[in-house]
N, C-alpha and C positions, 0 to 999 in steps of 0.2 A: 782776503785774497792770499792763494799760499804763495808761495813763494821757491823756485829749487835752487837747492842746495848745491853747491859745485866744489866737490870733494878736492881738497889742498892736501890733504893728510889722510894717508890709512896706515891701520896697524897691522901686526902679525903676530903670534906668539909662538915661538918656538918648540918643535917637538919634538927634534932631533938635532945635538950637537957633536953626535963622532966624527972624528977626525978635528975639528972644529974647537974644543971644551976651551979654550984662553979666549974663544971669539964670542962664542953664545953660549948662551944658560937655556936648560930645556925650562920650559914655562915662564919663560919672559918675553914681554911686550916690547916689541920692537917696530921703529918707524918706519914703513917703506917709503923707498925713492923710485918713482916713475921710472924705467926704461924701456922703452918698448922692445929694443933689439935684445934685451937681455931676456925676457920673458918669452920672448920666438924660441929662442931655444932652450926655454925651460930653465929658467933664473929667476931669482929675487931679488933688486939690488935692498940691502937694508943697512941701518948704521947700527952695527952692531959695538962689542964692549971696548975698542979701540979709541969709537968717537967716531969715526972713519964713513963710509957706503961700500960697499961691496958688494958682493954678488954670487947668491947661493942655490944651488936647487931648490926647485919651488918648494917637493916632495918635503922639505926639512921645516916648514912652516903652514899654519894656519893663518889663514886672512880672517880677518874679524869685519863683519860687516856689522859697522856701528852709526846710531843715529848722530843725527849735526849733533845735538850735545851733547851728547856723549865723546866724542871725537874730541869739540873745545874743551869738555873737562878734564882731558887726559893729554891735552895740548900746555896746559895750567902746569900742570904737575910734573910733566916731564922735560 
């Protein structure tokens, strides 16, 4: 019997950090934090190199759509 999966965690990797370089690194994995209001108008909140969440234009990131293990194995490590 399968079973669905209910996503806690997704990633993004950065592809753009101008203006930004002390927050993000271009080609780093980063965690996103759900907002919905902040994605209406075209944001990402993510915890970027502070420690912090924040919230960045989408256009500055890639979503990674990744399998449950995958996710858990990068949940381990980070």
């Amino acid at each position: 019997m399968k079973t669905n999966h209910v996503r806690t965690q997704r990633f993004v990797v950065c592809l753009n950090n101008e203006g930004y370089e002390a927050s993000l690194e271009v080609g780093k994995l980063y965690r996103l934090v759900p907002d919905e209001k902040a994605a209406m108008h075209g944001y990402m909140r993510v915890i970027d190199e502070s420690g912090e969440d924040y919230a960045y234009t989408t256009d500055r990131f890639l979503l990674l759509d990744l399998s449950p293990r995958n996710e858990e194995s990068l949940l381990a490590v980070l």
